[in-house]
Every structure is written in C-alpha cells, then in structure tokens.
VEXRO-663037 format. One record per residue (C-alpha): x, y, z; residue in three letters. Coordinates in steps of 0.001 Angstrom, whole numbers, plus 500000, padded with zeros to 6 digits. Layout:
REM VEXRO-663037
XYZAla/...
//
This chain:
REM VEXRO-663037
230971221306730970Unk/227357222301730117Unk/225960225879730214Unk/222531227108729988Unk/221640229833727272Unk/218386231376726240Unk/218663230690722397Unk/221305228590720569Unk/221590230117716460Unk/222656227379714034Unk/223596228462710128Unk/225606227297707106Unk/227568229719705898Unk/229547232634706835Unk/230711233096703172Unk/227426235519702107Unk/225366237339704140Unk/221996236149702952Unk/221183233318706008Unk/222790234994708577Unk/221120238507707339Unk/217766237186708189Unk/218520236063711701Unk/220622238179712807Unk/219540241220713060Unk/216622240072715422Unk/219511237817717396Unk/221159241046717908Unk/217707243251719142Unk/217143240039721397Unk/220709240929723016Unk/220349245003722757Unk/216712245162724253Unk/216297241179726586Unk/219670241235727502Unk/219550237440726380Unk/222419235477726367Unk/222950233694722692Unk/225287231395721398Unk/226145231137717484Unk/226850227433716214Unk/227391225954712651Unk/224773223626711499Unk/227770221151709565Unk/228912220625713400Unk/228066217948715903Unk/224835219746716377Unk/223604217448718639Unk/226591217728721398Unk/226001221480721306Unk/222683221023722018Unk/223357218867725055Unk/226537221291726001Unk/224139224574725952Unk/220913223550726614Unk/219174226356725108Unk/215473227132725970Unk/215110227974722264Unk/216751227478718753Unk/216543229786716063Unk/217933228997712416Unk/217120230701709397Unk/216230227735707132Unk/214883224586708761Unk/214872222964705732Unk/217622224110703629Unk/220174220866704109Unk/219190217391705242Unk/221183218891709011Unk/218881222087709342Unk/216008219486709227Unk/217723216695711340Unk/218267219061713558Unk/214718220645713879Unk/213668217293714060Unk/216219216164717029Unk/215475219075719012Unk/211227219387718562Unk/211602215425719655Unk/214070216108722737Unk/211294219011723760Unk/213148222021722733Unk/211361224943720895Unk/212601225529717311Unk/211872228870715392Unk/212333228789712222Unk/212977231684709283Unk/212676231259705732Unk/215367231739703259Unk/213653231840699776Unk/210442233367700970Unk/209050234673697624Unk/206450232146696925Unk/204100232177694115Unk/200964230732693467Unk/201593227020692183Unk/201490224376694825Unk/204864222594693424Unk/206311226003694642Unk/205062226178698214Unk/205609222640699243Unk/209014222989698167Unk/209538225976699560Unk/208220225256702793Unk/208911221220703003Unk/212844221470701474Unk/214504218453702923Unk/211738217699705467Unk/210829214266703601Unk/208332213645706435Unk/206694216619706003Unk/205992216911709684Unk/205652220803711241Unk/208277220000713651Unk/209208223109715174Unk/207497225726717591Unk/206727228220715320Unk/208207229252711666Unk/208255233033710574Unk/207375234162707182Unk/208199237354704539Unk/204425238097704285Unk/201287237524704574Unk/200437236549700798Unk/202964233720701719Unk/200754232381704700Unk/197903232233702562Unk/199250230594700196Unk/200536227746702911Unk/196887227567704237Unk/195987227090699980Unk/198367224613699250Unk/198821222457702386Unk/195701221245703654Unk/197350220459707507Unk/198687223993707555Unk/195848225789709710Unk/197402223507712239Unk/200679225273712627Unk/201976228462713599Unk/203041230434711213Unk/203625234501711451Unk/204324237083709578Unk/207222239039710803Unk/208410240444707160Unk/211272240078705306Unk/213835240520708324Unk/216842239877705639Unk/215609243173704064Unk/216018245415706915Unk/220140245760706685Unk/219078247929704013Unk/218215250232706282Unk/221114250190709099Unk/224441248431707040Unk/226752250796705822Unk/227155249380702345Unk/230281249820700087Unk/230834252996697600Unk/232183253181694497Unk/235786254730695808Unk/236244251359697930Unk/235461249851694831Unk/237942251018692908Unk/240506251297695464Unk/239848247138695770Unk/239739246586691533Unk/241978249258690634Unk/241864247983687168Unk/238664249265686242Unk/239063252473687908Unk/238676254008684863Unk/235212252831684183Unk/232322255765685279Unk/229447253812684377Unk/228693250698686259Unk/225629248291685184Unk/224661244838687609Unk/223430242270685900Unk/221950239475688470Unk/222442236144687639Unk/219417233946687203Unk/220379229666687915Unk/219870228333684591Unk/221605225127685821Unk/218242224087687215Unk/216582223589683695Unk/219676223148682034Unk/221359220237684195Unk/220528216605684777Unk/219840217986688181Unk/216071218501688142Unk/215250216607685046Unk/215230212887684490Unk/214201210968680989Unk/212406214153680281Unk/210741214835683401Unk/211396217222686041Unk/211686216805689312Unk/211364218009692532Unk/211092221402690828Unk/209483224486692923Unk/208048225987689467Unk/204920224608687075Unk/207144222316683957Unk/205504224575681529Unk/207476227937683255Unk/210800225500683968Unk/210366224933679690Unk/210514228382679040Unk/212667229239681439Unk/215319226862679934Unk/214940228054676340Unk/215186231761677458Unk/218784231341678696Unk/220916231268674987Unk/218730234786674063Unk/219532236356677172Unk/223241235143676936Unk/223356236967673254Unk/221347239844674060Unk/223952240182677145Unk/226711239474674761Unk/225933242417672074Unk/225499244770675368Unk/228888244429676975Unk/230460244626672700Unk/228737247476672476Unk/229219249365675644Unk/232835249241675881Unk/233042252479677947Unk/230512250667681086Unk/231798247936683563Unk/229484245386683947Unk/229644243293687424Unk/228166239749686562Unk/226770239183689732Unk/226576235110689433Unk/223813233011691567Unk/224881232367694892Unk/223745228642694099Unk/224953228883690611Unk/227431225555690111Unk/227869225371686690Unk/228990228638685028Unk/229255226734681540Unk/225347227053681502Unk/224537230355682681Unk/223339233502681075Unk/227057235181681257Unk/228954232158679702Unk/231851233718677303Unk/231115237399678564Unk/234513237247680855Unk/236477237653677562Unk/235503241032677331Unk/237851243814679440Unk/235259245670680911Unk/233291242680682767Unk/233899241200686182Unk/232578238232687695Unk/231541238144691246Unk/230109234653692346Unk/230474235106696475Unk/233515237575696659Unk/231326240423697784Unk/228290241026699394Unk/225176241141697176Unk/223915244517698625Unk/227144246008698154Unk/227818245111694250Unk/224130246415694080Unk/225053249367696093Unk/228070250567693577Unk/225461249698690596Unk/224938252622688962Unk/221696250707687213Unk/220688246821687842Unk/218945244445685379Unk/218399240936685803Unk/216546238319683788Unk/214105237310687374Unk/215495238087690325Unk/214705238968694169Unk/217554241156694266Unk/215941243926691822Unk/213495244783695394Unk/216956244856697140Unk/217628247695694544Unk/214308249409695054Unk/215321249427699023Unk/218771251230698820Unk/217247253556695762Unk/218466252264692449Unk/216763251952689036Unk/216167248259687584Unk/215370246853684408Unk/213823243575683365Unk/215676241636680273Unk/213272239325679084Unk/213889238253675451Unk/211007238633672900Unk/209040239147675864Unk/208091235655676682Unk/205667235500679205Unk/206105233062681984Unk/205072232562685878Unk/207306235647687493Unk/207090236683691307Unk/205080239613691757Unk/208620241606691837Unk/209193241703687867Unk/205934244406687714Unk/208108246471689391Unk/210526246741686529Unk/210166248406682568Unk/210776244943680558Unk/213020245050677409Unk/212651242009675090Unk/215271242991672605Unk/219059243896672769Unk/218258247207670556Unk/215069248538673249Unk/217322247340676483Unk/220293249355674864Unk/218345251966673812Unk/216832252372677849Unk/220369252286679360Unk/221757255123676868Unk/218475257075678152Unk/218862256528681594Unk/222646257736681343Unk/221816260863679474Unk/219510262064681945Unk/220002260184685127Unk/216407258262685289Unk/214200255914683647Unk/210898257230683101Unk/209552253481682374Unk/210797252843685590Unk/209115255727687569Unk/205863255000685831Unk/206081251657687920Unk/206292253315691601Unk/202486252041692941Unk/203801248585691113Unk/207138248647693208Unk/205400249570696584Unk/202823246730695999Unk/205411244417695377Unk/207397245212698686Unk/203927244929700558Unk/203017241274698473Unk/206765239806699034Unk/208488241094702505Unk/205665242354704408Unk/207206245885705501Unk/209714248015703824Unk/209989250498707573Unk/213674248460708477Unk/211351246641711620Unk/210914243483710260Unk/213450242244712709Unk/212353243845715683Unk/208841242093714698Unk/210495238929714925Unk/212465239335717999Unk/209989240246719655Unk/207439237060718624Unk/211105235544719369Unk/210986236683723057Unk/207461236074723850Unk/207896232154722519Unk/210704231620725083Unk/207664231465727806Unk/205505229556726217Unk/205131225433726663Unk/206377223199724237Unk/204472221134721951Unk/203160217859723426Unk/205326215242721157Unk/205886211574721922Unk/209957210807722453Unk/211100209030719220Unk/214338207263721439Unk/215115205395717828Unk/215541208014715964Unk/217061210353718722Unk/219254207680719047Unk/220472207093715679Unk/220765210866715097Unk/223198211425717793Unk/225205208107716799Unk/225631209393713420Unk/226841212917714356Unk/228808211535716922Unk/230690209491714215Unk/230760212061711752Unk/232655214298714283Unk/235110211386715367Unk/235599210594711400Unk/236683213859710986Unk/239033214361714098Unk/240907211087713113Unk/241086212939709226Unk/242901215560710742Unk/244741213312712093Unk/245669211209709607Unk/246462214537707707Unk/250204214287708992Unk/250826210559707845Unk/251255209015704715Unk/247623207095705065Unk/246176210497703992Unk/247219209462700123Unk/244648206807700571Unk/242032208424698191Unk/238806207472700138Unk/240738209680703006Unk/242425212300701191Unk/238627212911699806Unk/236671213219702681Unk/239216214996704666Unk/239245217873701537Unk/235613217992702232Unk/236420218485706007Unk/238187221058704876Unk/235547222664702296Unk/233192222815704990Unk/235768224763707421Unk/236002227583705085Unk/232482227796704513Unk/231842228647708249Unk/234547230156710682Unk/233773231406714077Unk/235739234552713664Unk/233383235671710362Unk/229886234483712356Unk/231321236999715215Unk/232129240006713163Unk/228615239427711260Unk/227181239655715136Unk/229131242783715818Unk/228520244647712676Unk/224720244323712853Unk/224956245151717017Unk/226965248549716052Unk/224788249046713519Unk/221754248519714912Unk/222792250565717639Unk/223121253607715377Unk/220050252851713969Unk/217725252540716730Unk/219265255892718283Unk/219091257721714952Unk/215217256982714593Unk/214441257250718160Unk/213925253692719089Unk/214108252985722558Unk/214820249522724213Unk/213847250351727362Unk/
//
C-alpha cells in the first residue's frame, strides 16, 4: 500500500544527536508552519522500497555522502526524478582542496552533483567549493547556516544535579573540566596511510604529520593534569568516530578516580553543558561552548603550529602542562579567563566564518529554501534503468538476506559462522537506529521549538 508524502527524511543514527540535529529542526518548522506531512526512514533500510511505498515529492538527508547508502540513495532517487536536498555534516572546511573535495564528494566516487540542491554552514564554505571544484558554479548550493547549531538555542540541555543524580559516584566532585577528544586514529592507523602515504585524507600530509606526532604530548600533558588535579572530574568526551581508544589522546587516563569516559552515552551539548570549563586539542565543539556560554581553552603542545579551522582563534592556547595548569587554577579562583575574553571579536568572527548565523534561525532558513524547492521542476537527467536496476536488486536482497537471518536465528544453522556474523551485524545496525528514538528526537525539537518560536515572538502564520 503506497502513500504520498511531501518529504521522506533518511539518517543513520539515532545513537547521537549530531545528523539528526541538523535536519531536524527545519523537518519540524516544515510541520509547525507548512503543515507538511513527513515521514522519518533509516538510510541502512531497503531505501529503495520506501521510496516506491511513499513517493515523496522531496528527500531530505543530512549527509548525502556520509556512507556508500546516503550516496546510493541520492543517486537512485535524482535518477528516478525525485528532488534530493542535501545538508552537510562536517561543514567546517578549510582552505586546502584535499579538504573540500572530501568534504563535499565523501563516498560520491562519481563525483556527480546529483541532487536538487545541497545546503551549506556558510558562506566561506561556498567559496571555497566554487575555489576548489571547477564544475561547482554549476550547482546549487546555499547558505542556510549551521542548522545543527541552533538547538543551542531552544533544547533544554542537562544540569549538573541530573548529572550527579545519573553518576552518583562523582557527586562529590565541584569542579568539572571537558576535554574533547580529537581522532588520532586517522594519522595513527593503517586507515589513511599506506607504505608511507596517506590517503584519501581531507587535510594537507604536512598538517596530518604533525598532527600525528602531537598526540603522545597531549596524552602526557593530559596525564600530569588529571595527577595533579585530583579534586576536578574530568569527562573525556571521546570522538564520536573515534574506533580505537588504544591511540587516542586519553589512553591510560581511565585509571585515575576522578575521570569518566563518555564515547556516545550522552549527548555532546549536554557533557558540554555540565562543563564547568572545556579544552580540546582542535575541535568544532569549543564554538558549541561559545553558543551555550562556556569558557574554552586550546591545548596545543609546544605550540606547534599547524592548519586549524578558523575556530582555534577563538581560544587562549597553552603549549605546556605548567601554563594550561596554571590558566585552569586562574579561571577557578576568579570565575573567568581573561585570555579568553581578550578573544571575543575572534569568537564572533569565527561563528560568522564557520555556521553562518549564531540568531538560533539557521533552521528556519533552511526550511524555508526547503519549502520553496518542493515547487520547483526537477533536474532534466537521462534514466540510468542499469543502474536503477541493480540498485534496487541489491537492496532488495540485502533486505531478504536479513529477514531469512532472523530467521535462521531460532535454528541451529545460525552457528554457521558466515551466518551468525552477518546476522550480529543485522543486529548492530538495529541498535544504531530505532524508530521509537528517531520519534522522540521529532517530538523534543517540535515542543521545543514550539516554546521557542512563542518565547521570541515568531509567528507561523
């Protein structure tokens, strides 16, 4: 049984907020102020049978290259005539043009511009696009801002008394310190490099060099902070992509009582949020800071200068464990940082440079080019019936693999390795997305936004 809907909403995850915090808050303005009628999918699905089941006018996903489906499926759909918008999920791009392709290709090996229209952070990013890709003045690209950014804004984020009342064990602690965790596995692993060369790396080799021989200094200037601070929690916040904890910056640093490790437990803007200071090595989140009003630091050792996003000006950087200390003490003592205050017209630049707008809109920006995109004619493309065709035979098989896993899951012919693996990777993929989560996430930002528009007199009608 088919049903027509305006957009159809395909993500990853429903583990961390970060994917569906870009799109959703303009999914949920779309609803509030167009009355549109939206459906919320999972990208690891049979994306093609929801497609045909739906038959949306548009399709919105936050990252249309971020696995080889999001690009299948922007593909599928551009090819079948269906308008694709398209967000961006690591939209702080600098200016090196292994950086931008990668950011803005991903997993589109063809690098065709297959969908309708794709949104990003800021401006600085389209220009860089237009630097970078020669074919890019041919696409349609827009700045609607950093739409993740806006929850900021509207989200009721998590105090300190939840905290506790969730880790009773540290309780005790009155002094809480963040410390973001940078992926070191990317210069670290086998991952990116090969016989001494890297790879498919978003970052100049010189800055992926320096970035990989920074990591054992920051892990001992981290190490001598947490000794000697025995009185302060400190949250290590791990990458949300970090896979190999034996190689980052906070290796060893669990063995010490007043540390706790948070890879995708909580929220990022909530473990910021009980922060009573944040410092990270390079890291986006130290604007998410900025947004909800805390103080940041920069721990670079011995100061080695490398290619940083435009974000690190807005932090004091300490390039020894005695100067970092020595800032943290100071900021306790008094409750501020004068290095970081000093940095205030550096911090408002770097909000304009990276997310566009820091005014909470960025959404309503987006929904609204959303909206407008839903009347206008799809690109002209010639039907590619091979490759529609093989697309929808693989999914099709995927999905009847995994039926007959689950199955097979009650007989004895799951022991059959090949089987028992696959079907534990069915089952991986289950708990990364559940219906139930992607709903709450819809009604949280609707309630939310709600209270928002009405307490800053925004009227959607």
């Amino acid at each position: 049984m088919s049903e027509q809907v305006d957009i159809l909403n395909f993500e990853f995850s429903t583990r961390g907020i970060r994917d569906i915090g870009i799109v959703e808050p303009s999914l949920s303005y779309l609803e509030l102020k167009y009355k549109l009628k939206i459906v919320r999918a999972c990208i690891s699905d049979n994306f093609c049978a929801l497609i045909k089941k739906y038959k949306p006018s548009l399709i919105v996903t936050s990252n249309g290259i971020g696995t080889v489906n999001h690009h299948e499926m922007v593909k599928y759909a551009s090819l079948k005539g269906i308008k694709v918008i398209t967000f961006i999920s690591e939209g702080d791009m600098v200016d090196i043009k292994e950086n931008v392709e990668i950011l803005f290709w991903g997993n589109n090996k063809d690098k065709v511009f297959y969908e309708h229209a794709n949104l990003q952070w800021s401006e600085k990013n389209i220009q860089l696009i237009l630097k970078h890709i020669s074919e890019a003045k041919e696409y349609n690209l827009f700045c609607a801002g950093g739409t993740g950014f806006d929850r900021y804004q509207f989200l009721q984020l998590k105090s300190k008394t939840t905290f506790y009342s969730q880790y009773p064990q540290f309780k005790h602690y009155k002094k809480i310190i963040g410390l973001a965790g940078f992926p070191f596995y990317f210069f670290l692993s086998d991952l990116y490099k090969k016989d001494g060369q890297w790879n498919n790396m978003h970052l100049d080799h010189d800055a992926c060099d320096t970035m990989a021989a920074q990591k054992e200094p920051l892990r001992l200037m981290y190490h001598e902070l947490v000794k000697n601070n025995p009185d302060t929690l400190f949250i290590l916040k791990y990458h949300p992509s970090d896979i190999m904890q034996e190689l980052s910056e906070f290796y060893q640093l669990n063995q010490y009582e007043n540390t706790l490790s948070i890879f995708r437990e909580e929220n990022i803007d909530d473990v910021i949020n009980i922060s009573d200071l944040w410092i990270g090595f390079e890291s986006t989140t130290c604007l998410e800071a900025w947004l909800i009003g805390k103080t940041t630091f920069i721990a670079n050792p011995e100061n080695v200068p490398f290619v940083r996003s435009i974000i690190s000006s807005g932090s004091p950087h300490y390039g020894s464990y005695e100067s970092l200390n020595a800032a943290i003490k100071a900021f306790f003592e008094s409750g501020h940082s004068n290095d970081f205050e000093n940095l205030k017209r550096e911090r408002d630049n770097a909000i304009a440079q990276v997310i566009g707008f820091g005014d909470g809109l960025n959404h309503k920006r987006a929904g609204d080019f959303i909206y407008n995109a839903l009347s206008e004619k799809s690109k002209a493309r010639k039907e590619d019936t091979d490759f529609i065709a093989a697309i929808e035979k693989k999914y099709a098989s995927m999905d009847f693999r995994k039926k007959m896993r689950s199955i097979l899951y009650k007989t004895p012919l799951i022991f059959i390795p090949k089987i028992k693996k696959e079907y534990l990777k069915d089952q991986q993929k289950a708990n990364e997305f559940t219906t139930e989560k992607r709903e709450a996430f819809a009604s949280l930002y609707r309630n939310s936004l709600i209270e928002f528009y009405k307490i800053n007199n925004i009227h959607l009608n």
